[in-house]
C-alpha positions as CSV (number, residue, x, y, z in Angstrom):
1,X,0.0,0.0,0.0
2,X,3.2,2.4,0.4
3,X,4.1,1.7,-3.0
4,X,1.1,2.6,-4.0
5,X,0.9,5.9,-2.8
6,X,4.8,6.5,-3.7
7,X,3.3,6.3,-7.1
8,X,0.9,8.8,-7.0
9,X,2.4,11.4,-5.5
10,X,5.1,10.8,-7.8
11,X,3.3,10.8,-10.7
12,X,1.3,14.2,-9.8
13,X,4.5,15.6,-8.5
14,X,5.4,14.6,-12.3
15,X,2.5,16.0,-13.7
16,X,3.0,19.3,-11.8
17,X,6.3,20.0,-12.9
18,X,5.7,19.7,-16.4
19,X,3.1,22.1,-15.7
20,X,5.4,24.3,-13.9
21,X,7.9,24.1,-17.1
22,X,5.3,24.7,-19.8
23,X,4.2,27.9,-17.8
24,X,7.6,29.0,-17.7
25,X,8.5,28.6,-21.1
26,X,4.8,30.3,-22.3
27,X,5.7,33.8,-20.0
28,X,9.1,33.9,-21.3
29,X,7.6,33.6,-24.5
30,X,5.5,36.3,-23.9
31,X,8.1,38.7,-22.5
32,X,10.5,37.9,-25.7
33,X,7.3,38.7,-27.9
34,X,7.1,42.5,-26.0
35,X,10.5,42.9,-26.1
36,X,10.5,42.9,-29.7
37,X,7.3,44.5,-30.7
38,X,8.2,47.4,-28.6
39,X,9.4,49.2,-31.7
40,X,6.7,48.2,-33.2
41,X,4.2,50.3,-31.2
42,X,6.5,52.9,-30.9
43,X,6.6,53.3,-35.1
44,X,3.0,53.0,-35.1
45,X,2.3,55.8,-32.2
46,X,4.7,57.6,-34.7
47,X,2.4,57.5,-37.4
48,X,-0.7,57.7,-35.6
49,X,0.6,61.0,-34.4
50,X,1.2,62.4,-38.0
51,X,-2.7,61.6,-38.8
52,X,-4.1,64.0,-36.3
53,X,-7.2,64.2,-39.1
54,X,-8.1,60.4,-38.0
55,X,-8.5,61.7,-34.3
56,X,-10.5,64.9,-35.1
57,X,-12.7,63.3,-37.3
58,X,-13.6,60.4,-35.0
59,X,-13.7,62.9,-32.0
60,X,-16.6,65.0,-34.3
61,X,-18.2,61.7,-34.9
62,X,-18.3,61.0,-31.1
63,X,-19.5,64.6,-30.4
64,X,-22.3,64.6,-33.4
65,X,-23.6,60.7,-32.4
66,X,-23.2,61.4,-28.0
67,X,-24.3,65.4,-28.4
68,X,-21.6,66.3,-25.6
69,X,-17.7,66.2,-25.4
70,X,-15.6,63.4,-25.8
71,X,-11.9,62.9,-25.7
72,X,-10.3,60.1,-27.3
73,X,-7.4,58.4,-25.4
74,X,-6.5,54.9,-27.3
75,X,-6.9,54.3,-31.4
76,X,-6.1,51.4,-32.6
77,X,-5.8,51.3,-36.4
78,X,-6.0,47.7,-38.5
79,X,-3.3,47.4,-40.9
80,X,-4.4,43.8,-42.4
81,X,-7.7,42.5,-43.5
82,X,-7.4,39.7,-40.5
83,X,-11.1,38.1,-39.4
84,X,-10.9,35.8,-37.1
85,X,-13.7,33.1,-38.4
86,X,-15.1,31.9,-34.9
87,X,-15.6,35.4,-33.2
88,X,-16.9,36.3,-37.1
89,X,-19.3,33.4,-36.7
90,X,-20.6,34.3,-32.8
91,X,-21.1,38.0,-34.3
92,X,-23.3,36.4,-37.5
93,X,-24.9,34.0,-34.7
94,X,-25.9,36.8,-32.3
95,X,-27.0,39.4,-35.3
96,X,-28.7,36.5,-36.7
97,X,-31.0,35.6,-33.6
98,X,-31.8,39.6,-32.9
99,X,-33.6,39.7,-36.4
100,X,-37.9,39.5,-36.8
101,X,-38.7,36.1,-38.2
102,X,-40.7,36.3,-41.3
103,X,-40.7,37.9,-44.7
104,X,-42.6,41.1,-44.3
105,X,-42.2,42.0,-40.6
């Protein structure tokens, strides 16, 4: 019966160390990813601050839809034509059940 339980705790003790590995390895993963796309955001912060027509016009297109004063803090602008198919698919799901059923309603 000793055995036994030798076995299990070595095996979860086993189990939790990979799991203690694979985290490791995904966060440094993740601070080598934002060390390099640091210049990255800087370039486009660069850019976004040369189009200072983007910001006013969405800052009059707050003010005209909200009728009072809005200041925008974050714009983030799409470079690639990337759709992700499953949140694309809950979007179409949820538009899709909000609709009138029928032809004429």
């Amino acid at each position: 019966m000793n055995l036994a339980w030798e076995i299990v705790f070595m095996s979860i003790g086993g189990v939790f160390l990979a799991m203690v590995i694979l985290t490791t390895v995904l966060y440094l993963f993740r601070t080598l990813s934002q060390i390099f796309t640091k210049e990255k955001k800087r370039i486009e912060s660069s850019e976004l601050e040369q189009n200072e027509e983007i910001i006013l016009l969405l800052t009059a297109a707050a003010y005209s839809a909200l009728k009072k004063r809005v200041k925008i803090h974050k714009v983030h602008v799409h470079r690639e034509p990337f759709i992700e198919r499953w949140s694309y698919a809950g979007r179409m799901d949820i538009h899709l059940s909000h609709q009138k059923s029928g032809v004429n309603q």
